[in-house]
N, C-alpha and C positions, 0 to 999 in steps of 0.2 A: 740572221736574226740581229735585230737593235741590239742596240748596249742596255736599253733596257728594261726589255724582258729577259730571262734568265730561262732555265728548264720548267720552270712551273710560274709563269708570269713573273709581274714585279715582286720582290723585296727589300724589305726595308728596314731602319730603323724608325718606326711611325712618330711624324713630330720632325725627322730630323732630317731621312735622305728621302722619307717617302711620308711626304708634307701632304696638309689637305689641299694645298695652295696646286699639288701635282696632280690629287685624286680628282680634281674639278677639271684639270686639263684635259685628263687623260679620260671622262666621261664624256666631255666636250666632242675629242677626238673620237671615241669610238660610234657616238651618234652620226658624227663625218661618216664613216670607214665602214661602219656595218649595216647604217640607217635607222630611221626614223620609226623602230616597231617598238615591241614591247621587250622590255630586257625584266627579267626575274632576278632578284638582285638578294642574295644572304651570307650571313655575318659568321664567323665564332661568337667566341664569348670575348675576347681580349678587350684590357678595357680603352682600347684606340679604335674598337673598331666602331662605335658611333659615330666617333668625330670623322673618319675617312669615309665611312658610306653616306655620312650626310653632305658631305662634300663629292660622294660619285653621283648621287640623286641630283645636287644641283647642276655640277656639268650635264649628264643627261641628261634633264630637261632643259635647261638652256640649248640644247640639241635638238631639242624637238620629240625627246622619245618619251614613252611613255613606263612606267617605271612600276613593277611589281616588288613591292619590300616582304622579304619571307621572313624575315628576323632572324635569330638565331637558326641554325640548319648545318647538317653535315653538308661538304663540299658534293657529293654524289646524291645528294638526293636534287641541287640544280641540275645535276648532269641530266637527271632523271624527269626533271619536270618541266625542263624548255620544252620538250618532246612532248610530253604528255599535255601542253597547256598551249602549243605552236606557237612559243615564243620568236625573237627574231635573234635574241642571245641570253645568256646566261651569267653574271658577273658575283663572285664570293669575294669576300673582304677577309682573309687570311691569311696567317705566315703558317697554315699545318702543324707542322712539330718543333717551331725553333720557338727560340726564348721569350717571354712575355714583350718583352720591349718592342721586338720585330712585328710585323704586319706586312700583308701582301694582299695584291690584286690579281684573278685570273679572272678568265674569262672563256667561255663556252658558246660554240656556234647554233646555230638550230638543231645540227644534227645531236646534239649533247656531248660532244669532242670541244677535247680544247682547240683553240686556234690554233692554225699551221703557224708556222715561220712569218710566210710570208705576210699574212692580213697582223701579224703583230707587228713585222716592219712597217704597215702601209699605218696601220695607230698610232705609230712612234712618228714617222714621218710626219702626220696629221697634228700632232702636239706644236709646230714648228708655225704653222697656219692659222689664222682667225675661226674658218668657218660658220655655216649659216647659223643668222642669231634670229630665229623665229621672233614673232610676237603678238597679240594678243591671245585667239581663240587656237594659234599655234604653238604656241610654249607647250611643251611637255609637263606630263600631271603624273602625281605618284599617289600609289592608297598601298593601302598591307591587306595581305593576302591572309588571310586567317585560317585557312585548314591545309596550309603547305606542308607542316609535319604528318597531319592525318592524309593527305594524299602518299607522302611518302612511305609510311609506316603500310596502308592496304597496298604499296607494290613491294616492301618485304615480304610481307603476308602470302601473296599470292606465290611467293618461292621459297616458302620457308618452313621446314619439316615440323612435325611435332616433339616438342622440347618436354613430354610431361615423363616423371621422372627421374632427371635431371637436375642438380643443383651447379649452377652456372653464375660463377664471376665475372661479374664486366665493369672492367676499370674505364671512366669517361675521361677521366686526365681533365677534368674544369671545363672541358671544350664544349664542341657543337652537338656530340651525343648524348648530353647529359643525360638529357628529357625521354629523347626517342628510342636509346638501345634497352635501357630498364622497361620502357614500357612493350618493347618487341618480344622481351623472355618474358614478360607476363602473361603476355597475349598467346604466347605458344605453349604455356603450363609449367613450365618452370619456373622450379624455386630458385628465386635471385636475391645474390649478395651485391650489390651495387656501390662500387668507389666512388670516391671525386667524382659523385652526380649531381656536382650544386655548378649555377652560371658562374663560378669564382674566376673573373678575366685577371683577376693578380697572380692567380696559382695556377693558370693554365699550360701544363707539361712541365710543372716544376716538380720534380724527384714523382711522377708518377707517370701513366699513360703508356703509349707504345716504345716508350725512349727508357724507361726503366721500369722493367719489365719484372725485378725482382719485388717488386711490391705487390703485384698481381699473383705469383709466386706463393709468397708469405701466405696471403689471405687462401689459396686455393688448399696450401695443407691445410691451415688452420681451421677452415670450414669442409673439410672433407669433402672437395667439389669434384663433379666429375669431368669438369673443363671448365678452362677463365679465359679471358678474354679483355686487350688491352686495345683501347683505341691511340690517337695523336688526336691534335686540335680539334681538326677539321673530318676527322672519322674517313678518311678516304684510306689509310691502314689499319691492320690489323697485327698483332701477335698473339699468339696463344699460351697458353701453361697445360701441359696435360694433367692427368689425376697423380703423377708421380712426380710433380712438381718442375719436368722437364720444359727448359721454353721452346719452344715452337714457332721460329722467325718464318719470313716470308716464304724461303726457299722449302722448309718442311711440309708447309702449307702445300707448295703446290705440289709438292712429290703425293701428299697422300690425297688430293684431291686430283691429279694426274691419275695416278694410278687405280684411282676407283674407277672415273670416269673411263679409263681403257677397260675395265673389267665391263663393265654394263655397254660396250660397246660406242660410248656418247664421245670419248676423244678422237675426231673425225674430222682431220686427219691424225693420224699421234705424232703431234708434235707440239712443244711450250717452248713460248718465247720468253728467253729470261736478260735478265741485263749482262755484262761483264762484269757485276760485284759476285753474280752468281756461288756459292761453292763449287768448287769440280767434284768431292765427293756425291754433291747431290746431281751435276749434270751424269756421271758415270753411270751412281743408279736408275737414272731415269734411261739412260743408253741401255743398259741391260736388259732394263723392261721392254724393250723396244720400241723405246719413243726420242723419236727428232730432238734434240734441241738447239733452239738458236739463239742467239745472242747478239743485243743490242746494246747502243750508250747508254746510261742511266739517265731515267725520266718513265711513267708510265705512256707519256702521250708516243715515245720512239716504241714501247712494249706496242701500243696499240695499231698502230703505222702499219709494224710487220706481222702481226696477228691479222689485219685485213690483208696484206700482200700473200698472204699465204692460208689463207681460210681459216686460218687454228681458232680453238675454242677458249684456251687457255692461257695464261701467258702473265707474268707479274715481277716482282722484284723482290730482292733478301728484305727491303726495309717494311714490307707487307703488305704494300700494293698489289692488291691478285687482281686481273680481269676476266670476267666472265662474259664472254663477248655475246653469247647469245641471250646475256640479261644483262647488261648492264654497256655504255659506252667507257668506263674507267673507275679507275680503280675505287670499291666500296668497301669499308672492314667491314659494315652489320652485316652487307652480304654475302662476303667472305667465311664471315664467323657462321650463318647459315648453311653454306653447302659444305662446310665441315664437320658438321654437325650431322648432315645427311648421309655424310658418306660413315659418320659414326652409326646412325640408326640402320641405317639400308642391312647394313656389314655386320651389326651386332661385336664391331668391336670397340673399343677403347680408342681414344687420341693414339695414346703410347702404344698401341698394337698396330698404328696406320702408319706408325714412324719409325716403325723398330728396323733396324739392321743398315737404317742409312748413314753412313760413314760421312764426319764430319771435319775436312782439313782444316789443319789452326789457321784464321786470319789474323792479322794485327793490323789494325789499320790507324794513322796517325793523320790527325787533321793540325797543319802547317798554316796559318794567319798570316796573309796575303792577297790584299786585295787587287792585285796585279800579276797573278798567278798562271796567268791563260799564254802572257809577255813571257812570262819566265821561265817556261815552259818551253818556248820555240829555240829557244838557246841551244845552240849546236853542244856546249860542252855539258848542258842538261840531260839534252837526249840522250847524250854518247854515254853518262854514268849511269841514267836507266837503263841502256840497252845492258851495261857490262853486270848490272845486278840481275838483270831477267838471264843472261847465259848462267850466268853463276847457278841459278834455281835450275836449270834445265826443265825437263819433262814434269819434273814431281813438284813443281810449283809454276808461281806467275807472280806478274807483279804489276802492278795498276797505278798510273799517279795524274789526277785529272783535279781541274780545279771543279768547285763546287757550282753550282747552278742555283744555289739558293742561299747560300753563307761566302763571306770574303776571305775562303781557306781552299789552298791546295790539299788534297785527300791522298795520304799515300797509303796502300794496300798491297802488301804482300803475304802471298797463303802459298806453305809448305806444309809438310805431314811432320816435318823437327818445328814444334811452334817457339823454342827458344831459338833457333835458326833465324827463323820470320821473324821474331820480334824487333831480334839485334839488327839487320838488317834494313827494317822501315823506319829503325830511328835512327842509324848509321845516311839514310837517304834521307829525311827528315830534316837534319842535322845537314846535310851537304843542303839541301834546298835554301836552310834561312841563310848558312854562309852567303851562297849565290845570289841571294835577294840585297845582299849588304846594308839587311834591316830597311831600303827602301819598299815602301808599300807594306810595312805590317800594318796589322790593328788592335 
């Protein structure tokens, strides 16, 4: 893979390292590289992401493509409507869950997957080259697509249990759900308490959403709900809150939507693909149940890779990327927050009755500012103090230190069942990392 694209396309600081002066390049290039069709093109809310999509519109057409603007829109429901509309690709203007400032580009093939590796190195390559400049009656043309959220909303609908009954929190975090997750619990009979459901691109995942999860929290005792529900930016995760105020991350998710799914026969084969942030107390219990797990690098699109190499039905990450492969090509929260819900009605039990007894190891996990992190990494005398921390943890822990795919930070993660062990620990390696860097490459 180029230098850059990252685990989930480009990011950036919008304005700064990821310019419109790049977004135009980089639209230019993928008319080169994917051709001359129709690309579906939507936004968050951040308030950069005009100036970058009007800047991917123009490369594009200067390409010669022809340009669908769905405006604001969760990142999954592109995934959902290259497909449904025989797009030629898919392109969202997002950073997901990082800080207002940041902004990013992905981008999605016909099949509604992100791009492999490679067709992101052959667009990166592409940036370096002129290519074809159309003109007249061939210059690319752009209109907006006006019932993109109402297409999207009737394919929740058609997989989405009956919600009446139920009083249901869903925090939008300022992002791309604002509009559509409020109007999916209304449609399905539930009473909604609806957060941060305004377009506000200045407060988008600031102290709310799927990244702070105690606010969703607060409002679910406070309103005696019988489940909440946190998006990020771009709604492609989910977290929950049960009625006991318990949070409910990615990995709970899939245990209690694994485990129904083996129950009604539907996990077939039983097995979930989870990343390496995974918990072990949550892989153990799903071992119990007697279901496979596997484990890949963190990113949904490596979740999704090995969910087709192995048929699984199921498969997502701690940060609340669930994939439900026979509905969806990556990671949706609305959808997510859907078939949890299902398995809530189906079952006649409780959030907190589908997560009970799963055993949770402390992780601490320290994110080290490093934008040369991947360099610093390869360092024999690096390795060598993570290997001697991982023997130190033996069997009853692990230890994880990968630089990030979408931020300029090394992530260190260690998870023992002594969580004052772990702590000391990730910040003891933490602490040897920035020595090691000799302050070269912070930020």
């Amino acid at each position: 893979m180029g230098s850059l694209f990252g685990t989930d396309g480009i990011r950036g600081v919008a304005n700064r390292t990821l310019r419109p002066e790049l977004a135009l390049s980089v639209g230019r290039a993928a008319a080169a590289v994917l051709g001359r069709g129709t690309y579906l093109l939507a936004r968050d809310t951040r308030v950069s992401g005009p100036m970058l999509e009007a800047a991917l519109v123009a490369g594009l057409c200067s390409g010669g493509a022809r340009v669908l603007q769905a405006g604001i829109l969760p990142t999954p429901a592109v995934a959902h409507l290259v497909r449904e509309l025989g797009c030629s690709a898919g392109v969202v203007v997002s950073a997901s869950h990082n800080p207002v400032e940041d902004n990013g580009i992905k981008f999605f093939g016909p099949d509604g997957r992100k791009l492999a590796d490679e067709l992101e190195a052959r667009v990166e390559a592409a940036l370096e080259e002129d290519g074809p400049r159309p003109v007249g009656v061939d210059v690319g043309t752009a209109q907006h697509l006006a019932d993109a959220e109402d297409r999207y909303l009737a394919f929740l609908l058609r997989h989405a249990p009956s919600a009446r009954g139920l009083r249901v929190v869903v925090d939008c975090a300022f992002g791309a759900a604002y509009r559509v997750a409020p109007r999916l619990w209304e449609a399905l009979g539930a009473e909604v308490v609806a957060l941060h459901a305004e377009p506000d691109g200045t407060r988008i995942n600031v102290r709310c959403g799927s990244t702070h999860p105690e606010v969703l929290r607060k409002a679910v005792l406070e309103h005696r709900a019988h489940v909440g529900f946190a998006h990020d930016g771009d709604a492609d995760r989910v977290v929950a809150v049960d009625e006991c105020g318990r949070v409910v991350d990615g990995d709970l998710i899939l245990t209690a939507c694994a485990r129904y799914l083996l129950s009604t026969g539907a996990l077939d084969p039983p097995v979930v693909v989870v990343t390496v942030m995974t918990d072990l107390g949550v892989e153990r219990t799903l071992r119990a149940s007697g279901i496979r797990v596997e484990r890949v690098p963190v990113g949904d699109r490596y979740v999704v890779e090995r969910m087709e190499e192995l048929g699984a039905v199921l498969g997502g990450e701690q940060s609340g990327h669930v994939v439900f492969r026979s509905l969806a090509t990556t990671g949706d929260g609305l959808l997510t927050a859907l078939q949890l819900v299902r398995a809530m009605q189906d079952t006649g039990r409780s959030l907190g009755d589908l997560i009970a007894g799963v055993p949770r190891y402390p992780q601490v996990l320290v994110n080290v500012p490093l934008a040369s992190g991947a360099q610093l990494l390869q360092r024999p005398e690096v390795q060598e103090r993570i290997e001697q921390v991982s023997r130190s943890l033996g069997e009853g822990g692990r230890v994880l230190v990968r630089p990030s795919g979408t931020e300029p930070v090394v992530r260190v993660l260690v998870e023992h069942e002594d969580a004052d062990r772990a702590r000391r620990l990730a910040e003891d390696l933490a602490a040897f990392l920035r020595a090691a860097s000799g302050g070269r490459g912070e930020t």
